[in-house]
C-alpha positions in Angstrom: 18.1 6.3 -20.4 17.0 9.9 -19.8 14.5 9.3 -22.5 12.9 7.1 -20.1 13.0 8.6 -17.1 10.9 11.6 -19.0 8.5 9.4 -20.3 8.1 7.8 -16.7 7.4 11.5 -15.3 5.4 12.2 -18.1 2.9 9.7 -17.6 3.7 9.6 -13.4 2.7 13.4 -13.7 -1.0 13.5 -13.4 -1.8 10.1 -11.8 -2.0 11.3 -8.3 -5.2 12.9 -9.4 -6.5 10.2 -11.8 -6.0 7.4 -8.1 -8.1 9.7 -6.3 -10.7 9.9 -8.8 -10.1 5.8 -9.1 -10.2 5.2 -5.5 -7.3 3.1 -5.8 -6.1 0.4 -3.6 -2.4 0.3 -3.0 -0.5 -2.7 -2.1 2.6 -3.2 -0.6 6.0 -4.6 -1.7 5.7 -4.2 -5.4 8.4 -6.9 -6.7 10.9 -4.4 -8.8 13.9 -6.2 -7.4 12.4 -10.0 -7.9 14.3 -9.9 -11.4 15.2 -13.5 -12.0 18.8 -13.4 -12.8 19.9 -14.5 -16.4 24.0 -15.2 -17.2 26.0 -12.4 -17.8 27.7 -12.0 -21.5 30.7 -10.5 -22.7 30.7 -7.1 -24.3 27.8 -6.5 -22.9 27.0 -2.5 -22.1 26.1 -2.1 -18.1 22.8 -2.2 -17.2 21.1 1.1 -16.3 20.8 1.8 -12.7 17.0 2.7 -13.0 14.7 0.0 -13.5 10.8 0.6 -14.2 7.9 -1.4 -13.8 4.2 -0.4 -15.5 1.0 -2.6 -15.8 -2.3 -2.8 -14.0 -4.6 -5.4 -12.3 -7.7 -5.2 -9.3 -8.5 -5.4 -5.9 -11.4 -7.2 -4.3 -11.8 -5.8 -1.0 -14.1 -4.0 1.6 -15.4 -0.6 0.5 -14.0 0.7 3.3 -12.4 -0.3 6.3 -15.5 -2.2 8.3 -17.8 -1.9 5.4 -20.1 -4.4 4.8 -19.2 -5.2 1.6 -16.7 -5.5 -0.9 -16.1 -3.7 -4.2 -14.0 -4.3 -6.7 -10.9 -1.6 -8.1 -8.3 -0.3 -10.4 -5.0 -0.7 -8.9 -2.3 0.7 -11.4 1.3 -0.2 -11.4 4.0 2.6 -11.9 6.9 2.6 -10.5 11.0 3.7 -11.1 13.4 2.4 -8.7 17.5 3.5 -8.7 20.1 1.3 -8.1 18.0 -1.8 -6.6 15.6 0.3 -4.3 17.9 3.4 -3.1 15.8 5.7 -4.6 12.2 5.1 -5.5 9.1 6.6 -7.3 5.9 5.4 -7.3 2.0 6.2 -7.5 1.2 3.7 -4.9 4.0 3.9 -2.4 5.5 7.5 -2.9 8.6 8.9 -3.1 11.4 7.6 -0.9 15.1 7.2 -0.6 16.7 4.5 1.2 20.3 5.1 3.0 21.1 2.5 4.0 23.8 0.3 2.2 23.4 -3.3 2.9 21.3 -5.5 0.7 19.7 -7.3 3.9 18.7 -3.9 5.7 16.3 -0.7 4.3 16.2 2.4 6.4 15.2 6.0 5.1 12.1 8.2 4.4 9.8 9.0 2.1 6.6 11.3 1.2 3.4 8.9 0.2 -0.3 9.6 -0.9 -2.7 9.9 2.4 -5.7 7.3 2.5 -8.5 8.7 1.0 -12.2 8.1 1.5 -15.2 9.0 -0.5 -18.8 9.3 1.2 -20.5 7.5 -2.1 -18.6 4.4 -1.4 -21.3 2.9 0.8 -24.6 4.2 2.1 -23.2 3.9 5.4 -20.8 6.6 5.1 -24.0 9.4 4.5 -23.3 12.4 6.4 -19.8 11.6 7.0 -18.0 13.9 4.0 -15.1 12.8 1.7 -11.9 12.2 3.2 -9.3 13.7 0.7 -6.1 12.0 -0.3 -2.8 14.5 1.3 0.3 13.7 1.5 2.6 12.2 4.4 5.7 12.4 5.5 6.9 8.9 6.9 9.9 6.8 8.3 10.9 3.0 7.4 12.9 0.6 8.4 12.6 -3.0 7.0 15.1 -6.0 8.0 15.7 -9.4 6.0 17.2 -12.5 8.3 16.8 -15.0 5.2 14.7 -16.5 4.7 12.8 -13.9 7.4 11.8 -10.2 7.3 10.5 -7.5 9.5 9.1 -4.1 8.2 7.9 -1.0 9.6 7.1 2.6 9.0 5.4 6.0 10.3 3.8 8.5 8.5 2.4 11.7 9.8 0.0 14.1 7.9 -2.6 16.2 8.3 -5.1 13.5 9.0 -2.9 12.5 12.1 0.1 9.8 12.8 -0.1 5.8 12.2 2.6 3.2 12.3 2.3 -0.5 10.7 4.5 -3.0 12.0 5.0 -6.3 9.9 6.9 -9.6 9.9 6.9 -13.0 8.2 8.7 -15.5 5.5 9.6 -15.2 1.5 10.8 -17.9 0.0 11.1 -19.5 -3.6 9.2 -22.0 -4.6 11.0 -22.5 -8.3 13.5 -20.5 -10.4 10.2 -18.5 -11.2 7.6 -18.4 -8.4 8.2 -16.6 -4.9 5.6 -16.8 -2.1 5.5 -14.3 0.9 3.9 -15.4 4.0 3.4 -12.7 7.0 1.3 -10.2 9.7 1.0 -7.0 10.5 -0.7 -5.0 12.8 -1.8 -1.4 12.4 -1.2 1.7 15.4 -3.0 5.6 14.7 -3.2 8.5 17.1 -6.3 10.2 17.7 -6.5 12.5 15.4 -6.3 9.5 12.4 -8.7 6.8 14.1 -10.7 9.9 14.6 -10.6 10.5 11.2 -11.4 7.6 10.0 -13.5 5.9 12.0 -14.9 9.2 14.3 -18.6 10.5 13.8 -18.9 13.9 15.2 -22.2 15.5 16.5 -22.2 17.3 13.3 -21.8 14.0 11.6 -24.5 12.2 13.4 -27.0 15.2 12.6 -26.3 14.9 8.7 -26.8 11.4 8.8 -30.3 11.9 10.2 -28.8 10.0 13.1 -28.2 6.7 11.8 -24.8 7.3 13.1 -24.3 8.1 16.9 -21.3 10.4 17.8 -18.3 8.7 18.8 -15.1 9.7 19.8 -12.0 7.3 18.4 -9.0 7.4 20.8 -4.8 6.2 19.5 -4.4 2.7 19.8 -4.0 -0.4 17.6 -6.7 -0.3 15.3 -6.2 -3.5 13.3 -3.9 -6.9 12.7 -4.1 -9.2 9.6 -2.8 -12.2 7.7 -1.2 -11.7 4.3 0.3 -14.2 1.6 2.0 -12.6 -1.7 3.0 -14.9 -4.7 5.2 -13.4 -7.0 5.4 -14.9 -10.5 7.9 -14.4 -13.2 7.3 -15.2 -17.1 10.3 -13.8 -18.1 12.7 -11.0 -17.3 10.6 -8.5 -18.2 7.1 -9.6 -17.4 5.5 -11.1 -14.6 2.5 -11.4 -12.0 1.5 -10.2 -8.3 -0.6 -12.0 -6.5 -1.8 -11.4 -2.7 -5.2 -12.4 -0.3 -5.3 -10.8 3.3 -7.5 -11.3 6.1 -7.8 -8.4 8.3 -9.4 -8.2 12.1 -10.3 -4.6 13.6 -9.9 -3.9 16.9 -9.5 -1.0 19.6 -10.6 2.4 19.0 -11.8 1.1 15.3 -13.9 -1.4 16.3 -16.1 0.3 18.9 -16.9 2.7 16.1 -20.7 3.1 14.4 -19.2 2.9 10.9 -18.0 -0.3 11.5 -20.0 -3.3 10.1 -18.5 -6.1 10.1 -14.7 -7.3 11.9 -12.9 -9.5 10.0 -12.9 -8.0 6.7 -10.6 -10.2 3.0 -9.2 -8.5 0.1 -7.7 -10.0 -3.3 -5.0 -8.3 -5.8 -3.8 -9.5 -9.1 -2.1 -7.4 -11.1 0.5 -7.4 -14.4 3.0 -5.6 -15.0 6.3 -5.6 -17.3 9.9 -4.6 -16.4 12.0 -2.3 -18.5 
C-alpha cells in the first residue's frame, strides 16, 4: 500500500505545473466512490482504505468564460481518496478532508488550484495579461436526501472570494450506468468578477481600446444546467461523461470581454480504479 501512495505522489508531484501549462478544465464530482459492489469472499485480506483513480479524456468548451468560441482540452484524471472520501487528493479538485461521519452528509475544507487564464486563448483577451493559477482556501458542505443532493462551497484567494451553490438528482439507470441531473449557480465578490471579467484603464490602453474600462462589482455572475453519466466496465475501469449549459449574468455579463451568454461544454474522460 505505501508503495502506492508514493508512486501516486510521485507522479501527483509536478502536475500542478504541467495543468497550468495544459490549461486544464476541471470537472466536478469525479466518481471514486461509484465502485459497483462485487460479493464478498471468505479469507479474503481487507481492502485498503485508499482507493486511486488515474486516466485522462477532453473537454469541449468556451475558451473562456463568454468567449466566442470553444476549444477543445486535456483534462487529466488523478486522484487518491481515504476511507470513501474523508480524505482526498487530487489535481483537479485539491486537497481536502471531510469530517463529517455520515455517509449521506460531507462537510470540511480543502486547499484547490485557482482558475487560471491565459491572454493567447482568444484574441479578445489582448491587452488583458495572464491570469495565473494560485491556490484557495475553501469550505464545503454537500447533502444527499436519496435519491436528491445539494452541494456547496467557498473559496477565497488572492484573486478574491466566490461561492457555487448546486442541487439536483442521481440515480441508476442499471447495475452499471448512473446519470446525474442538476443546477448550479455561481456568486464572486468584487475583487474575483473583477478579475476575471474587469478591464482596467490600463487594460483598455493595451488593447488599443477594443476593450472599454469596466468596473465588475460582487454578485451572481452565472447559473447552468448539468447532466453527468457515469459508466462502469468493471470494478476497476470505467467512464465519465457530462454536457452543461451555462447562462452569464450580473456583474459578468455587462462586461466587454463577454461575447456571447449562453455558453456549452462536453467532457469524457477514462479512467481506471486501483
Amino acid at each position: 500500500m505505501m508503495r502506492r501512495l508514493a508512486l501516486f505522489l510521485i507522479i501527483a508531484a509536478p502536475l500542478p505545473a504541467l495543468a497550468a501549462n495544459l490549461d486544464v478544465e476541471p470537472i466536478p464530482d469525479l466518481p471514486l466512490n461509484n465502485v459497483p459492489r462485487i460479493p464478498v469472499a471468505e479469507n479474503v485480506p481487507a481492502e485498503s482504505p485508499w482507493k486511486f483513480s488515474l486516466g485522462g479524456g477532453a473537454s469541449y468548451a468556451p475558451r473562456y468564460e463568454g468567449a466566442a468560441n470553444d476549444r477543445m482540452r486535456f483534462m487529466p484524471l488523478l486522484e487518491a481518496s481515504y476511507k470513501d472520501g474523508k480524505a482526498f487528493i487530487s489535481l483537479l479538485r485539491g486537497i481536502g478532508y471531510n469530517f463529517s461521519d455520515d455517509r449521506d452528509s460531507q462537510y470540511g475544507v480543502r486547499l484547490a488550484p485557482g482558475y487560471g487564464r491565459w491572454q493567447s486563448a482568444d484574441p479578445r483577451l489582448n491587452g488583458t495579461g495572464d491570469i495565473r493559477f494560485i491556490p484557495e482556501a475553501g469550505l464545503f458542505f454537500n447533502r444527499r436526501f436519496a435519491p436528491w443532493y445539494v452541494s456547496s462551497g467557498i473559496s477565497t484567494g488572492s484573486h478574491g472570494v466566490h461561492a457555487e451553490l448546486g442541487a439536483g438528482i442521481n440515480f441508476p439507470l442499471s447495475t452499471a450506468d448512473r446519470m446525474r441531473l442538476g443546477t448550479n449557480l455561481n456568486w464572486g465578490d468584487g475583487k474575483f468578477n473583477q478579475t476575471y471579467f474587469g478591464v482596467t484603464p490600463e487594460q483598455a490602453a493595451a488593447s488599443g481600446y477594443v476593450l472599454t474600462t469596466y468596473n465588475a462589482g460582487a454578485g451572481i455572475k452565472d447559473y447552468a444546467l448539468t447532466a453527468n453519466w457515469l459508466h462502469n466496465y468493471s470494478k476497476e475501469w470505467f467512464s465519465n461523461g457530462g454536457v452543461s449549459y451555462k447562462w452569464l449574468t450580473g456583474p459578468a455579463l455587462q462586461s466587454p470581454l463577454v461575447q456571447r451568454r449562453g455558453m456549452e461544454s462536453v467532457n469524457f474522460l477514462v479512467g481506471y480504479r486501483f
